[in-house]
The first five atom37 places (N, CA, C, CB, O) and aatype in JSON, in Angstrom:
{
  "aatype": [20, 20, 20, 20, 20, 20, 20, 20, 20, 20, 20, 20, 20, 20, 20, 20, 20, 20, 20, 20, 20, 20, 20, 20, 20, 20, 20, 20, 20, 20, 20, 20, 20, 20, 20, 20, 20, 20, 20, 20, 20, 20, 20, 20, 20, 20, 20, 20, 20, 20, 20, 20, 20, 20, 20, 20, 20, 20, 20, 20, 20, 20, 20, 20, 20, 20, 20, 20, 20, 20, 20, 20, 20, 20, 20, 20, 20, 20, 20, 20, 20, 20, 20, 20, 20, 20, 20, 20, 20, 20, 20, 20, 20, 20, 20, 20, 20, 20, 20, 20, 20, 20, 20, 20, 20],
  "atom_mask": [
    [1, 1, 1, 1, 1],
    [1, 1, 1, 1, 1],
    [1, 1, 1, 1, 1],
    [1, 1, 1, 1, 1],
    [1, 1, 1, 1, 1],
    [1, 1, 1, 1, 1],
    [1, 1, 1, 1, 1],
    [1, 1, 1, 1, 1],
    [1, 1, 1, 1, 1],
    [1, 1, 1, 1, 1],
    [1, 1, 1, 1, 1],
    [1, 1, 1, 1, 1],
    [1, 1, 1, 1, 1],
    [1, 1, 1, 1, 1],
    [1, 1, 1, 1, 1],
    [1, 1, 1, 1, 1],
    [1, 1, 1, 1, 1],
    [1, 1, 1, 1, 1],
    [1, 1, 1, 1, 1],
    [1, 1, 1, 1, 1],
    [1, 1, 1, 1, 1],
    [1, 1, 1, 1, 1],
    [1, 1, 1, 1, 1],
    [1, 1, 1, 1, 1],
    [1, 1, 1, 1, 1],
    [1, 1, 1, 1, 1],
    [1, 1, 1, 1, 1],
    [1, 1, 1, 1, 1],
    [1, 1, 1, 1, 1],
    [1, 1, 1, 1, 1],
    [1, 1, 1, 1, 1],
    [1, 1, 1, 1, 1],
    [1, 1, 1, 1, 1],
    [1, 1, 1, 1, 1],
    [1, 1, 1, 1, 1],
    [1, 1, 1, 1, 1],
    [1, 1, 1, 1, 1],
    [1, 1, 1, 1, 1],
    [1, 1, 1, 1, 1],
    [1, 1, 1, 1, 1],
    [1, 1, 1, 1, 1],
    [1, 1, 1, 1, 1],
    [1, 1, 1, 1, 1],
    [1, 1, 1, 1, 1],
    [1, 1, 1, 1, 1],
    [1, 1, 1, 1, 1],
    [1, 1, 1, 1, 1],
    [1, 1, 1, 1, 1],
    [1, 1, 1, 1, 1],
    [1, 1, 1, 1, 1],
    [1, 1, 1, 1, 1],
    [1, 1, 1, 1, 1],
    [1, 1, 1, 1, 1],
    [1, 1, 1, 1, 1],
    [1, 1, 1, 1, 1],
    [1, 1, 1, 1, 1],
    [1, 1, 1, 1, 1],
    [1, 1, 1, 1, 1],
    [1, 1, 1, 1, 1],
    [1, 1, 1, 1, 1],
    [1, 1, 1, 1, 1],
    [1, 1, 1, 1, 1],
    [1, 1, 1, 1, 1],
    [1, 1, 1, 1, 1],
    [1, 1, 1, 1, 1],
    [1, 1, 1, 1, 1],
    [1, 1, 1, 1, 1],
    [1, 1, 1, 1, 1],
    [1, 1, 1, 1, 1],
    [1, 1, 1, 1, 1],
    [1, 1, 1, 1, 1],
    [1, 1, 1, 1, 1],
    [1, 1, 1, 1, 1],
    [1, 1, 1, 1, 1],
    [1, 1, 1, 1, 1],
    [1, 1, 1, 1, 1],
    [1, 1, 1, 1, 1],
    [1, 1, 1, 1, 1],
    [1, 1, 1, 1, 1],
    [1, 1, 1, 1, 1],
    [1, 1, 1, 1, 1],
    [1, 1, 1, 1, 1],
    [1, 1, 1, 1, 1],
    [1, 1, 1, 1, 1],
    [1, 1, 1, 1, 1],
    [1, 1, 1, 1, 1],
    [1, 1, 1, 1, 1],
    [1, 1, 1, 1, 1],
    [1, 1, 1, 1, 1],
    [1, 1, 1, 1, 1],
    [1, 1, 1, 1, 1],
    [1, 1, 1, 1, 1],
    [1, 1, 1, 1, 1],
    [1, 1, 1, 1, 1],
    [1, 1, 1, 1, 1],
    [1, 1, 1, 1, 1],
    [1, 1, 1, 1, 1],
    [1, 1, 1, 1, 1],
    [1, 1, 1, 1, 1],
    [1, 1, 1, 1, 1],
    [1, 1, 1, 1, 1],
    [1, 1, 1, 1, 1],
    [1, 1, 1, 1, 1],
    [1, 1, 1, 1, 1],
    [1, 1, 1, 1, 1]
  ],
  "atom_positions": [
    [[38.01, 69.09, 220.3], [38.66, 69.51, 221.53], [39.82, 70.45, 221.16], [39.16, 68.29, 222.35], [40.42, 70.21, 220.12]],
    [[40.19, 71.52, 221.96], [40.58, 72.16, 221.4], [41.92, 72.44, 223.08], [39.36, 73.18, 220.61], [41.51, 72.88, 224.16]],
    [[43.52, 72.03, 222.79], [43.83, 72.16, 223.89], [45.02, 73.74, 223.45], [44.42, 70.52, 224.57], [45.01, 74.34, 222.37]],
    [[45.65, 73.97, 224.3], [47.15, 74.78, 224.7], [48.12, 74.41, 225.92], [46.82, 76.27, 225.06], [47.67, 73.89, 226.94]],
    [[49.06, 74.61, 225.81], [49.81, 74.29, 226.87], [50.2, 75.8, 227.6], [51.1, 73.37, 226.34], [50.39, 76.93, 227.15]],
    [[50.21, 75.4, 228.51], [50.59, 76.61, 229.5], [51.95, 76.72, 230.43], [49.48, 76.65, 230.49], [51.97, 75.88, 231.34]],
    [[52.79, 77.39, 230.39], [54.06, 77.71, 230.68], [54.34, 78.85, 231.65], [54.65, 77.95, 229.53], [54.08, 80.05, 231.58]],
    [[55.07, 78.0, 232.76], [55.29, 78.97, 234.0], [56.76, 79.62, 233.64], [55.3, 78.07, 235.66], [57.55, 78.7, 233.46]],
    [[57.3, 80.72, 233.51], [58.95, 81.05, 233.2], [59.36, 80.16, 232.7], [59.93, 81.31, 234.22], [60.28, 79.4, 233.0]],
    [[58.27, 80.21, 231.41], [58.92, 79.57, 229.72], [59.01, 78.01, 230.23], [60.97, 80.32, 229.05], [59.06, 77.2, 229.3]],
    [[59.03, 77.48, 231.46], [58.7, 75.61, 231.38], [57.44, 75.58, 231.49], [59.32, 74.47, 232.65], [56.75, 76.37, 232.14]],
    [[56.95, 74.32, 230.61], [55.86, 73.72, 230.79], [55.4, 73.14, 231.95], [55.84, 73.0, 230.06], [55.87, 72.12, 232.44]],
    [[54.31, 73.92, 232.47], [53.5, 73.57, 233.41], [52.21, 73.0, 233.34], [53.4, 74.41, 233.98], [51.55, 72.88, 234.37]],
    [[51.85, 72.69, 232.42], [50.55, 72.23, 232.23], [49.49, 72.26, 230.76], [49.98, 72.95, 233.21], [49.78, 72.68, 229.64]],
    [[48.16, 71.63, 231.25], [47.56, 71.69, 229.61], [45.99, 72.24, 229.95], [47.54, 69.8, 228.64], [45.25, 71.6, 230.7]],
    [[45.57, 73.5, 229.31], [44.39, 73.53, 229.35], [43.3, 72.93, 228.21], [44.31, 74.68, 229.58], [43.59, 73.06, 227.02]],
    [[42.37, 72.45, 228.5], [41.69, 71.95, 227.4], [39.98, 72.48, 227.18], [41.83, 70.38, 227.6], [39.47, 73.1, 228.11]],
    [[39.45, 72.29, 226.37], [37.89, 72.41, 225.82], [37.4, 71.71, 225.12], [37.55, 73.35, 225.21], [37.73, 71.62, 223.93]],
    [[36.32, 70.9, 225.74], [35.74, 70.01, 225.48], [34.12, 70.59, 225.41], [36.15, 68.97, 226.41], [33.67, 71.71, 225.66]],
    [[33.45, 69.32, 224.95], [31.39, 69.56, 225.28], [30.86, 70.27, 226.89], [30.41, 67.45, 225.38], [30.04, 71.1, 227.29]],
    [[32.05, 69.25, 227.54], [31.23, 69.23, 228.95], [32.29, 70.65, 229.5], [31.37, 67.31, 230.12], [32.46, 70.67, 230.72]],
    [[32.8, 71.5, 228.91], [33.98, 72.5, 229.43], [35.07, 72.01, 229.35], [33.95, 72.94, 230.75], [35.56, 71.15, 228.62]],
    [[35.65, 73.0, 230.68], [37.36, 73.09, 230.7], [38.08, 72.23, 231.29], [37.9, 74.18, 231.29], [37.62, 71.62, 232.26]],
    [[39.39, 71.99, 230.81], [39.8, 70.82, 232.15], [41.04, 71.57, 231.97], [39.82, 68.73, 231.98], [41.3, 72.02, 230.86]],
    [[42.15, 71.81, 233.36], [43.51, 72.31, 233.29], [43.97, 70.91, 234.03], [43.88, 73.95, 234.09], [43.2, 70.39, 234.83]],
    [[45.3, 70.3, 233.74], [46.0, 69.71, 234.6], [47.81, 69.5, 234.38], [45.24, 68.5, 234.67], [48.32, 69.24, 233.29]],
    [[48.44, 69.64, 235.41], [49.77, 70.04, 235.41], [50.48, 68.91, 234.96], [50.25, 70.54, 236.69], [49.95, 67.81, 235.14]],
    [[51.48, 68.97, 234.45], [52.52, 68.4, 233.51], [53.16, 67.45, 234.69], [53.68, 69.65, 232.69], [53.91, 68.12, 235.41]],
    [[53.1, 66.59, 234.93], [53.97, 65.43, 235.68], [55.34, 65.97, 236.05], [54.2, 64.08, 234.7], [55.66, 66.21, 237.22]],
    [[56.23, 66.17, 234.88], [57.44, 66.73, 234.67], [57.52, 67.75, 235.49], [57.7, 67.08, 233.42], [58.21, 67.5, 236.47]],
    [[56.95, 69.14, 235.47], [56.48, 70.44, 236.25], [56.77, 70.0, 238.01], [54.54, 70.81, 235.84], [57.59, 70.3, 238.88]],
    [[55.5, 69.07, 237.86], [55.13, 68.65, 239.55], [56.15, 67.83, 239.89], [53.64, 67.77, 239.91], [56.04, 67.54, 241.08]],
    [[57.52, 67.09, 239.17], [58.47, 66.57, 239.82], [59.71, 67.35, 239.79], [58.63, 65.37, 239.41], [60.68, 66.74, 240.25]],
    [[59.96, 68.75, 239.29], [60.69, 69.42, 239.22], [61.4, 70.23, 239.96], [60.41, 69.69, 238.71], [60.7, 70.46, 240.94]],
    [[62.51, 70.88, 240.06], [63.36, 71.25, 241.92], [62.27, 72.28, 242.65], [65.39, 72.45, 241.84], [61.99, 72.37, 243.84]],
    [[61.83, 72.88, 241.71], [60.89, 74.06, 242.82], [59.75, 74.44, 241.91], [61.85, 75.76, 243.36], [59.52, 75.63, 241.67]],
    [[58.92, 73.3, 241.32], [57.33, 73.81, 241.01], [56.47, 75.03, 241.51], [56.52, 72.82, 241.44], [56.21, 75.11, 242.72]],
    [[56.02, 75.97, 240.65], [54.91, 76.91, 241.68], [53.58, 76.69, 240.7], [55.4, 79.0, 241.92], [53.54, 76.13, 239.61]],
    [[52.47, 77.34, 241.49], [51.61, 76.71, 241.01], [51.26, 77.94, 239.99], [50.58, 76.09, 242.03], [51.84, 78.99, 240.27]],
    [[50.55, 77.96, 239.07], [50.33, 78.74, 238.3], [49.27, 79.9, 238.79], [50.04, 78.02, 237.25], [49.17, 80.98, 238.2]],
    [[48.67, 79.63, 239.67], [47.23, 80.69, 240.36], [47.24, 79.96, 242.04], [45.08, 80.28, 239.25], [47.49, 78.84, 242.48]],
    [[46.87, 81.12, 242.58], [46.45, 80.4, 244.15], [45.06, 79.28, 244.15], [45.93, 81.87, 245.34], [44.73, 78.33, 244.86]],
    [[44.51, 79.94, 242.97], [43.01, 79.04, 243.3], [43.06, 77.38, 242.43], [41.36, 80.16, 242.47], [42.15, 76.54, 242.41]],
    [[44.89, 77.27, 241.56], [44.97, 75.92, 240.95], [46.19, 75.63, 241.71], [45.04, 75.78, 239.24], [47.24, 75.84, 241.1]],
    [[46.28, 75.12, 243.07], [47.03, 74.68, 243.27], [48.03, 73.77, 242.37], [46.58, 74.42, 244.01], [47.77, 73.29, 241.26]],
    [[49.37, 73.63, 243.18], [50.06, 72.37, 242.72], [49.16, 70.9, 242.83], [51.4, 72.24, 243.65], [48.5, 71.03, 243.87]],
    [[48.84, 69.55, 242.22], [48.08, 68.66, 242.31], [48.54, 67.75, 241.11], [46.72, 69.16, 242.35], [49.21, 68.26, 240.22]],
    [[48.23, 66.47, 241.07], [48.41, 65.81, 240.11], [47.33, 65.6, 239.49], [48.98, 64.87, 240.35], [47.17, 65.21, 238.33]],
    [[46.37, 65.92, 240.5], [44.2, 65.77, 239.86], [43.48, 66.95, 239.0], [42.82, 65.86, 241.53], [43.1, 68.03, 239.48]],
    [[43.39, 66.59, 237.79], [42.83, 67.6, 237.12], [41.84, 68.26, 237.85], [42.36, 67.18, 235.97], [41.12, 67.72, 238.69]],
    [[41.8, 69.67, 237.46], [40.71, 71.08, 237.52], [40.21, 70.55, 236.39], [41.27, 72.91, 237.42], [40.74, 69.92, 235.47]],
    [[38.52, 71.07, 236.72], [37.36, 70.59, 235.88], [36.88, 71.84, 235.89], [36.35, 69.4, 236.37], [37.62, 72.56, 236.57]],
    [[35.74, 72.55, 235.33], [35.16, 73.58, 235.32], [34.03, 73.42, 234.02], [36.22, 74.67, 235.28], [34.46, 72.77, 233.07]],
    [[32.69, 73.92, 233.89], [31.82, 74.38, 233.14], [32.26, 76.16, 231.88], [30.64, 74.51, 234.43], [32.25, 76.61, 230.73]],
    [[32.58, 76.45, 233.37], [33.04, 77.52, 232.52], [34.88, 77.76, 232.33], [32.31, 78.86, 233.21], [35.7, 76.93, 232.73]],
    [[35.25, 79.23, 231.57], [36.78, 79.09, 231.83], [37.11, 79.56, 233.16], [37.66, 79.9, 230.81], [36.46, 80.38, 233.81]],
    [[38.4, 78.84, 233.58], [39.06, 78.91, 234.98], [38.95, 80.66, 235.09], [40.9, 78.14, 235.04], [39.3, 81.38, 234.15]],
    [[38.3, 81.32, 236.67], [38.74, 82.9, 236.64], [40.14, 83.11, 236.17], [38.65, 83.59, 238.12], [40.23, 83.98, 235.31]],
    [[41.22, 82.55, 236.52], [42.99, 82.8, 236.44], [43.12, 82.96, 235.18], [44.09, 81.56, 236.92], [43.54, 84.08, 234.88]],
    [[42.85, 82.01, 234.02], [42.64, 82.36, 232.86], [41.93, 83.21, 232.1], [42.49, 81.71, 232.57], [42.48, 83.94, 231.28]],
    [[40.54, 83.21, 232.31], [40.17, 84.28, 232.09], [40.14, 85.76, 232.43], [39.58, 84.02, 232.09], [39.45, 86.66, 231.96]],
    [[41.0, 85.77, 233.28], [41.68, 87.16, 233.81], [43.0, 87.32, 232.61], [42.38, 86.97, 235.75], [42.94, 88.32, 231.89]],
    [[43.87, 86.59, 232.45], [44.86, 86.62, 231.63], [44.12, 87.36, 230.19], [45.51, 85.06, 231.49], [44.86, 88.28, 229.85]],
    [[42.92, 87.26, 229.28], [42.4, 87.56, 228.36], [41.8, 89.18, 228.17], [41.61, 86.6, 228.33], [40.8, 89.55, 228.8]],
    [[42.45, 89.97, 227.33], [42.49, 91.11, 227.19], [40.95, 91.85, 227.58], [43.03, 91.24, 225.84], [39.97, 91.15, 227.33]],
    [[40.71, 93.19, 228.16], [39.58, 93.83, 227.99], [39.14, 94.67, 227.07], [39.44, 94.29, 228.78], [39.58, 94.3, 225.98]],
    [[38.32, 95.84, 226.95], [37.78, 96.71, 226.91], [38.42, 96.79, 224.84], [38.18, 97.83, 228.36], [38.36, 95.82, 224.07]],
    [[38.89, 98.07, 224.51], [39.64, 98.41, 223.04], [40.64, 97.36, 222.75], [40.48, 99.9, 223.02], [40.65, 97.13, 221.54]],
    [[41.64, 96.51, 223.51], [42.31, 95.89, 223.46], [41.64, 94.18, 222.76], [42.84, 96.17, 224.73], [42.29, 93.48, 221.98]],
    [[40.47, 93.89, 223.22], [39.59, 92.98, 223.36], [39.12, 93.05, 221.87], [38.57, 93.22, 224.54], [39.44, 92.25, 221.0]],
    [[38.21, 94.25, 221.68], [37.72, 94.62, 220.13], [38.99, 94.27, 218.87], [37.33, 96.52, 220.11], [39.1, 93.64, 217.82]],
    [[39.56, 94.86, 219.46], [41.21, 94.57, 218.31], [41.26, 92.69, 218.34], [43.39, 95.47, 219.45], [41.13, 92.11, 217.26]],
    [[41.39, 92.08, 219.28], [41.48, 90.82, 218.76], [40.04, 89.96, 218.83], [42.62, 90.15, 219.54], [40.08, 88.73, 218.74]],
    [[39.03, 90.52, 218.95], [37.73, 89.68, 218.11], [37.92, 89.97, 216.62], [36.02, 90.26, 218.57], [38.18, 89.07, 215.81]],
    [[37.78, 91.27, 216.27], [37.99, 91.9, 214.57], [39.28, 91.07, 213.99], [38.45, 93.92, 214.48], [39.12, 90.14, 213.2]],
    [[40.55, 91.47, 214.46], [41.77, 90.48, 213.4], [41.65, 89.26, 213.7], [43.46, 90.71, 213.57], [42.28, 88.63, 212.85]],
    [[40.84, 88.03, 215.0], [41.31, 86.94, 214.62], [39.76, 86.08, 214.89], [42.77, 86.52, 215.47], [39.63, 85.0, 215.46]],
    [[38.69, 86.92, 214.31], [37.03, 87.33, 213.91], [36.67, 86.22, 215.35], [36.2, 86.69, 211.76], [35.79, 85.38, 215.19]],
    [[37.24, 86.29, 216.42], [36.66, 85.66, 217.42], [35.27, 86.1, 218.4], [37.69, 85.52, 218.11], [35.18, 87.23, 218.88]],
    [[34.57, 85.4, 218.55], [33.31, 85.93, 219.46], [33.94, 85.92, 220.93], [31.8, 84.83, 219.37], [34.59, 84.94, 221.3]],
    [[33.68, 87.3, 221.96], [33.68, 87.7, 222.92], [33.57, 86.4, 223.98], [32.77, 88.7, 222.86], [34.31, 86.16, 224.94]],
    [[32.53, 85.71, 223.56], [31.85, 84.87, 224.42], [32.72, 83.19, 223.94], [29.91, 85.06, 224.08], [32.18, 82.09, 224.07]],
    [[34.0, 83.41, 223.43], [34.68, 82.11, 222.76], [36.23, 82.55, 223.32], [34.46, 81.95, 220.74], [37.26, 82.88, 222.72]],
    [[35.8, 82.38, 225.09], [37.13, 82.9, 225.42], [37.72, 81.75, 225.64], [37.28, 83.88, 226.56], [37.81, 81.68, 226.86]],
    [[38.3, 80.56, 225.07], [39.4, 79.45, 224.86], [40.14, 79.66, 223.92], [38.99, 78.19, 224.65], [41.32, 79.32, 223.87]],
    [[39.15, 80.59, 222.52], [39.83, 80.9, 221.36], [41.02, 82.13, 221.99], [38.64, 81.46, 220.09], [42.25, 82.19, 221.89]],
    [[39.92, 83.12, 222.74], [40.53, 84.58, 222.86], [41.93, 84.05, 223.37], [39.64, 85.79, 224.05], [42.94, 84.41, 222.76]],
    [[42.05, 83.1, 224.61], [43.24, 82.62, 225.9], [44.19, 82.28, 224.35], [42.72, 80.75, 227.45], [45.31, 82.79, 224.32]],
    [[43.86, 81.62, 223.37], [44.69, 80.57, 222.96], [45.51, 81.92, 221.56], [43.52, 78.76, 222.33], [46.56, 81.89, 220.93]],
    [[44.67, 82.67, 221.6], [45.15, 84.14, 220.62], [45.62, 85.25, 221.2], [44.05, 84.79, 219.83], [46.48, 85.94, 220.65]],
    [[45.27, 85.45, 221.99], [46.1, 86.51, 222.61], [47.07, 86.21, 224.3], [44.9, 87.74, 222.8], [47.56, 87.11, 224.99]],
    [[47.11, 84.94, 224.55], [47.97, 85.14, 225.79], [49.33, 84.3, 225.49], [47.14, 84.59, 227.24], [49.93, 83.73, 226.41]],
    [[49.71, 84.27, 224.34], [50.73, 83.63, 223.79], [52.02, 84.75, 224.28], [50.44, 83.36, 222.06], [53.17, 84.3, 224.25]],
    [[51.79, 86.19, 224.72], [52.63, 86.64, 225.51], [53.01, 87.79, 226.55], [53.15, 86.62, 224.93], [53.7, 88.81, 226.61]],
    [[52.08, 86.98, 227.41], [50.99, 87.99, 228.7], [52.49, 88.64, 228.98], [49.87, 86.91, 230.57], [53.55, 88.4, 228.4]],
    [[52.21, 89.52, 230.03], [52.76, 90.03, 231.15], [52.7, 89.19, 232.26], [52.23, 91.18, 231.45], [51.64, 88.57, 232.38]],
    [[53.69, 88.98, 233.24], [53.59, 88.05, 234.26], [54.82, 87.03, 233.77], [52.01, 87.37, 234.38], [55.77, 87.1, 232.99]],
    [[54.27, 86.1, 234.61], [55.08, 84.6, 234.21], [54.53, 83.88, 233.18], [55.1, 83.52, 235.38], [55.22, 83.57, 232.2]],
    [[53.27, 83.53, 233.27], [52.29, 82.65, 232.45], [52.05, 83.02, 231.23], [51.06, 82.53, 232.98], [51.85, 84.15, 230.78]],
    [[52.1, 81.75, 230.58], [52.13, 81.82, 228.84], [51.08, 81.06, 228.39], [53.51, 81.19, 228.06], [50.57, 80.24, 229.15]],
    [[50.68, 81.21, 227.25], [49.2, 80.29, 227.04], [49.69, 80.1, 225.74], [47.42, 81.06, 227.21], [49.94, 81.14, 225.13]],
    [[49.96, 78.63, 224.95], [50.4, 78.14, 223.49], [49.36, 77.62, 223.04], [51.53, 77.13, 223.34], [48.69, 77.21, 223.99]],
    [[48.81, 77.4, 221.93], [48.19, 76.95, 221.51], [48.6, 75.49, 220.65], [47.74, 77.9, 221.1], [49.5, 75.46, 219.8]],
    [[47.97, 74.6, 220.95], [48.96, 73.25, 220.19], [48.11, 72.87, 219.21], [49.36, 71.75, 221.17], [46.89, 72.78, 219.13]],
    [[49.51, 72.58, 218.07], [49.1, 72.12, 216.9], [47.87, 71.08, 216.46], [50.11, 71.7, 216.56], [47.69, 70.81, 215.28]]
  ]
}
């Protein structure tokens, strides 16, 4: 299993994970009791009930680079196109936006 934590303006908001059966995202307790929580995407609300998915969440996989940008990090970090938990967990460590994607030890 392979997880990262995900960070709304640098606080922890949550954990995405990869497993056999797919993805699971679910928000940090701490986050959801905090003075003014937002949710990280319109389509993952605020919730205390994990997001499940087969494949990766669209929100995330939007965060993951395209086109020449994309080629550059399959070649330096030899990831397959089609191994986008690796791509999220290598290259969105420092998107544009609010949202941060860490990869945990």
């Amino acid at each position: 299993m392979r997880k990262a934590d995900v960070y709304m303006h640098d606080q922890l908001a949550g954990i995405i994970s990869e497993n056999e059966d797919g993805y699971l995202f679910v928000y940090n307790r701490d986050y959801l009791e905090s003075k003014s929580p937002e949710a990280i995407s319109l389509t993952l609300p605020l919730t205390d009930k994990p997001y499940k998915s087969v494949t990766m969440f669209p929100f995330f996989d939007g965060l993951i680079p395209e086109g020449w940008l994309l080629d550059i990090a399959e070649k330096n970090w030899k990831l397959r196109e089609a191994d986008r938990m690796g791509l999220l967990m290598a290259c969105c460590r420092d998107c544009i936006g609010a949202v941060s994607v860490i990869a945990e030890d």
